[in-house]
C-alpha positions in Angstrom: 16.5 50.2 -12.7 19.3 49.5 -14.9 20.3 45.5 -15.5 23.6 46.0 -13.5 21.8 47.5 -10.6 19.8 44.2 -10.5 19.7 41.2 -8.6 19.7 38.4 -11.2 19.4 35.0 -9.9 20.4 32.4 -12.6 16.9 30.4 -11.5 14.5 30.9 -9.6 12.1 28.3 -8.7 8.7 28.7 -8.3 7.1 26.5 -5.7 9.1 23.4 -3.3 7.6 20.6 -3.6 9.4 17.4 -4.9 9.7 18.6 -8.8 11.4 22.3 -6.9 13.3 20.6 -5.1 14.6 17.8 -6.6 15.5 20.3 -9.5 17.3 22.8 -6.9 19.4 19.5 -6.3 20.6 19.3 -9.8 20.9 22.6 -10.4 22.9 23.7 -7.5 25.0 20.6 -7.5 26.3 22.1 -11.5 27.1 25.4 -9.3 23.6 26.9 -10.8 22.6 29.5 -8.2 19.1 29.1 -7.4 16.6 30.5 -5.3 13.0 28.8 -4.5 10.0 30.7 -3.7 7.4 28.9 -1.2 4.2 30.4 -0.1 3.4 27.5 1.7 4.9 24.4 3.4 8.3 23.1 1.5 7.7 18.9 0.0 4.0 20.4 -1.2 1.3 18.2 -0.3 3.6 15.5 -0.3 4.5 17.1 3.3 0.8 16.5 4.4 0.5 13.2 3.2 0.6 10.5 6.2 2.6 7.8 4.4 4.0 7.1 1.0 4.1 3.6 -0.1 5.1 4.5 -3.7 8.2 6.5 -4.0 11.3 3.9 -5.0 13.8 3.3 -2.0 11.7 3.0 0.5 10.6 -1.0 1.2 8.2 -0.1 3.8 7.0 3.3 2.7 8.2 6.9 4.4 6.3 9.4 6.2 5.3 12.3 3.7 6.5 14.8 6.3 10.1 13.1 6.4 10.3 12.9 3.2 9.8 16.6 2.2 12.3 17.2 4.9 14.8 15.1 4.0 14.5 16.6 0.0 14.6 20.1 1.4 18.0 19.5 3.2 19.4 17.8 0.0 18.3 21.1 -1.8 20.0 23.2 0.7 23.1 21.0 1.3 24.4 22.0 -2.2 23.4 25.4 -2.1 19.8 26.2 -2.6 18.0 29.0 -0.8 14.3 28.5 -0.2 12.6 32.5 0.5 8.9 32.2 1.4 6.5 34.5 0.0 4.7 34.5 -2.9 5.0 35.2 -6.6 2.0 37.4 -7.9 3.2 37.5 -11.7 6.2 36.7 -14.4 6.9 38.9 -16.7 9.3 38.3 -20.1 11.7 41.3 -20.3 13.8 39.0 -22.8 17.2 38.3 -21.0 15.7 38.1 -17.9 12.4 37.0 -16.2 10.9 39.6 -13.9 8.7 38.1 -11.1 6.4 40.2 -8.9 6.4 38.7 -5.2 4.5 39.4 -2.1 8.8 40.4 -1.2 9.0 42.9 -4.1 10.6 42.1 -7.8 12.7 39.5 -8.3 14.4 38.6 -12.1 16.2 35.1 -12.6 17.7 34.4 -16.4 15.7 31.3 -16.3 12.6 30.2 -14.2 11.1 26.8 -13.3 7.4 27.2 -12.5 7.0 24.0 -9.7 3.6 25.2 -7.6 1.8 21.8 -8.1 -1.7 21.9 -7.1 -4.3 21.8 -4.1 -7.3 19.9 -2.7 -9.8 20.6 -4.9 -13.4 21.8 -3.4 -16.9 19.9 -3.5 -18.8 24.2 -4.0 -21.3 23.0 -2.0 -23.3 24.7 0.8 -21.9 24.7 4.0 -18.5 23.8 2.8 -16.8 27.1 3.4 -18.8 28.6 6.0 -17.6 25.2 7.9 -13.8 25.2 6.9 -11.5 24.2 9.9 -14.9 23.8 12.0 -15.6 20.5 10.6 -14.5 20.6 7.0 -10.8 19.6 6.5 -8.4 18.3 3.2 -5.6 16.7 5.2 -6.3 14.1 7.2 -2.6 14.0 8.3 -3.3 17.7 9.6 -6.3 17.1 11.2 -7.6 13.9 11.7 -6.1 14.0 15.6 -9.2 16.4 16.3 -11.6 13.8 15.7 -10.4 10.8 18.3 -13.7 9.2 19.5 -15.9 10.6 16.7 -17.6 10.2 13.5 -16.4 10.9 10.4 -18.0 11.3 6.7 -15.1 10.7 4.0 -15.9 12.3 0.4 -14.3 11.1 -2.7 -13.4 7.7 -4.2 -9.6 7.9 -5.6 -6.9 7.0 -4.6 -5.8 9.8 -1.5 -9.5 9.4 -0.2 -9.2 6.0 0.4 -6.2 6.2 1.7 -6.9 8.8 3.9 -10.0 7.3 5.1 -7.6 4.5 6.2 -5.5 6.4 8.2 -8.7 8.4 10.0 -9.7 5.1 10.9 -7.0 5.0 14.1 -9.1 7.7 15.5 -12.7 7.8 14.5 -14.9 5.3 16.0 -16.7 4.6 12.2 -16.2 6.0 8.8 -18.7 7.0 5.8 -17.4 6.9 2.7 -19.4 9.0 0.3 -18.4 7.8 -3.6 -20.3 9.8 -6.4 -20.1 6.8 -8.5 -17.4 3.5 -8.3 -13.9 3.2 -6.1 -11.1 4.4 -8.3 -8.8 3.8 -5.8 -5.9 1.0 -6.8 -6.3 -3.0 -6.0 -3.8 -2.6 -2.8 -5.5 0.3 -1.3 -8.9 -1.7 -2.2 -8.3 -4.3 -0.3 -7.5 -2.9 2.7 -10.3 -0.8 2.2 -12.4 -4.3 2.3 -10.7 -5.3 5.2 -12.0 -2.0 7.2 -15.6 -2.4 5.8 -15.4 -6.1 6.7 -14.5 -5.2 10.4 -17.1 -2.3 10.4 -14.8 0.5 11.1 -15.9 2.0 7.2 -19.4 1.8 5.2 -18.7 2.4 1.4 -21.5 4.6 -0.2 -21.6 4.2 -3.7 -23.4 6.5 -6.2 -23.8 8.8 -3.6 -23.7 12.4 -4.2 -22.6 15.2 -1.4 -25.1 18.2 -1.7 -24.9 19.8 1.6 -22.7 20.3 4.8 -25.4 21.1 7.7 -23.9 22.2 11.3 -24.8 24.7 14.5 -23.8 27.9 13.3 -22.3 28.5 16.5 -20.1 25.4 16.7 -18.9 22.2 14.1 -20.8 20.4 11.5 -23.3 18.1 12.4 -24.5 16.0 9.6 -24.0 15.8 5.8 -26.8 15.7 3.2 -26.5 13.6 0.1 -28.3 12.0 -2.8 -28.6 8.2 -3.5 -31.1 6.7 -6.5 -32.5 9.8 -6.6 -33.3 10.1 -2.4 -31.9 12.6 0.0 -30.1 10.5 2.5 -28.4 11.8 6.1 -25.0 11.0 7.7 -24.6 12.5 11.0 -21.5 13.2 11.6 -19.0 15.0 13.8 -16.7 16.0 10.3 -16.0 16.1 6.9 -12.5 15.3 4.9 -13.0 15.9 1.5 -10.7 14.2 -1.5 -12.4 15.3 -4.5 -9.2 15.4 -7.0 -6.3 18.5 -7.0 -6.9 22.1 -8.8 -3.4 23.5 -10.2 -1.9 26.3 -8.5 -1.7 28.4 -11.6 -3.5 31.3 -10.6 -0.8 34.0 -10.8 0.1 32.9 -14.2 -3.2 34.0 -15.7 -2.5 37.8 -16.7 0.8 35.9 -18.8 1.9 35.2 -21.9 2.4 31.7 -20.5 -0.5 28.9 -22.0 -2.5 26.9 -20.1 -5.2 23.9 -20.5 -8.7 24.0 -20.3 -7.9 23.5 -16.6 -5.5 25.9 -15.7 -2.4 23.6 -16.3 0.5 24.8 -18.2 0.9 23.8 -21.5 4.8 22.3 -22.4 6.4 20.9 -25.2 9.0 17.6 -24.8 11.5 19.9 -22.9 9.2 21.1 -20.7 9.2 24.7 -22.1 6.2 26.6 -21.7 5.1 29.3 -24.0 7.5 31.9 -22.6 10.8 31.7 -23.3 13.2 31.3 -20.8 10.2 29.3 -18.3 9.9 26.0 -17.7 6.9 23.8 -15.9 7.3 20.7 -14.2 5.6 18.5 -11.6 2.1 18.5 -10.7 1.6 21.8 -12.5 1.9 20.5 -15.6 -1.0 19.6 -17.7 0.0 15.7 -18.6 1.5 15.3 -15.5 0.6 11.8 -13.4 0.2 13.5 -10.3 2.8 10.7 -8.6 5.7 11.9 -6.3 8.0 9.9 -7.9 7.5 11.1 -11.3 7.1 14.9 -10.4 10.8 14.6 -9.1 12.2 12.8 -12.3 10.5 15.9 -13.8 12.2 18.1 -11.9 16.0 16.4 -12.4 14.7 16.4 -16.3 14.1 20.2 -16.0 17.2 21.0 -14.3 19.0 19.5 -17.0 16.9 21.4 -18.9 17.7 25.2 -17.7 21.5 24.2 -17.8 20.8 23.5 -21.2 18.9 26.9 -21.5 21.9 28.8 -19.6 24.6 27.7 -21.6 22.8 28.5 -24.9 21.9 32.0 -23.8 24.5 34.4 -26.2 24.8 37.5 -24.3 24.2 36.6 -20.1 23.0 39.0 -17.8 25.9 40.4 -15.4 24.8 40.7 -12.0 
């Protein structure tokens, strides 16, 4: 197909979650068409968080869900598009970017990779023969089910603390299995405390999660763990695990485009990645704090970036 017979979007965004789309706000606001490509929910797992306590403006803390939505109407007030599908591949055919999508080819002159990342998994037995029958990443998503019941809690950061909080105005009594200390910061600690002190929570440090026992014909039933070196039991009626995120990087790896040990993209100061014409920004990004409000200044600071990258392009691609 010949370059004028093309489509050719001046960016297209990979991924809408805060970084997408607070960059779709920047860029379409400078009359930069752009087009953001979601395979999933728009706001990210920012939209599956219960409440955010951190993101400036917000004195007593916003609903993750209203907060995605509110961004994504932003975005789409000035201009963006947000198509749902997903991108396979990018390809560097020098003026433009060709993408392979689950919607057929699409080419941009400039392309913001934005995909964030996901729940990471424990790879234990019975994790994925239980998943949705007892074995759940969002609280927010599923903690309703479990009204009356008991719950085990893996993980000992930040988002499983705070998740365990919020399962705790359904579940009649929390374990909290911690491989080895609470990393979790001193607010979210202390009203941790207050939940062990009322007995709604028992904190289980140094406590591996080896196994995920249920009826094969219904939920899970009990978790199997290690502590000082002795198998210990928690029966319970489900298990929310918060083990840390894994990037969403996966269609990059038959690219040009560097990654990290990880699977995180590799960028220089401007957030350029090793293909010209690409940029990374948000939770995707190896370096990245993995904050809300930080992976939306990334995506204003990328924004400015691709108009910085349009202007200087010599010879631009007629559409």
């Amino acid at each position: 197909m010949a370059d004028s017979e093309k489509t050719v979007h001046d960016v297209i965004i990979v991924g809408a979650g805060p970084a997408a789309l607070a960059a779709a706000i920047y860029t379409t606001r400078e009359d930069i068409e752009t087009l953001l490509f979601e395979r999933g929910v728009p706001g990210g797992l920012a939209a599956v968080t219960d409440k955010i306590d951190n993101y400036p403006g917000f004195s007593e803390g916003i609903e993750g869900l209203t907060l995605a939505a509110e961004l994504q109407k932003q975005a789409e007030r000035f201009g963006a598009v947000i198509e749902f599908g997903e991108v396979t591949s990018i390809h560097d055919e020098g003026k433009i970017k060709r993408l392979e999508t689950t919607s057929g080819d699409m080419y941009a002159k400039a392309v913001l990779i934005a995909t964030g990342s996901d729940y990471k998994k424990l790879g234990i037995p019975g994790e994925q023969e239980f998943y949705a029958r007892g074995v759940h990443y969002c609280a927010t998503c599923d903690g309703a089910f479990y009204r009356d019941k008991r719950l085990v809690v893996v993980g000992g950061g930040n988002s499983a603390v705070q998740e365990a909080i919020f399962l705790t105005r359904f579940t009649t009594h929390i374990d909290l299995l911690v491989r080895s200390s609470i990393k979790a910061s001193d607010v979210l600690q202390r009203d941790l405390q207050r939940l062990v002190d009322e007995g709604k929570i028992t904190v289980h440090l140094g406590t591996a999660t080896d196994e995920i026992i249920g009826d094969p014909e219904n939920f899970v039933t009990k978790v199997i763990g290690t502590k000082d070196g002795q198998k210990v039991e928690f029966k319970t009626d489900g298990v929310f695990v918060f083990v840390g995120l894994d990037p969403n990087s996966q269609f990059i790896k038959s690219t040009s485009i560097k990654c990290d040990d990880i699977g995180f993209i590799l960028t220089d100061e401007h957030l350029r990645t090793s293909m010209p014409g690409v940029f990374a920004a948000g939770d995707i990004r190896s370096g990245a704090t993995m904050q809300i409000a930080s992976a939306a200044g990334e995506g204003a600071t990328a924004a400015l970036k691709l108009r910085e990258f349009l202007e200087a392009r010599p010879h631009p691609v007629q559409n």
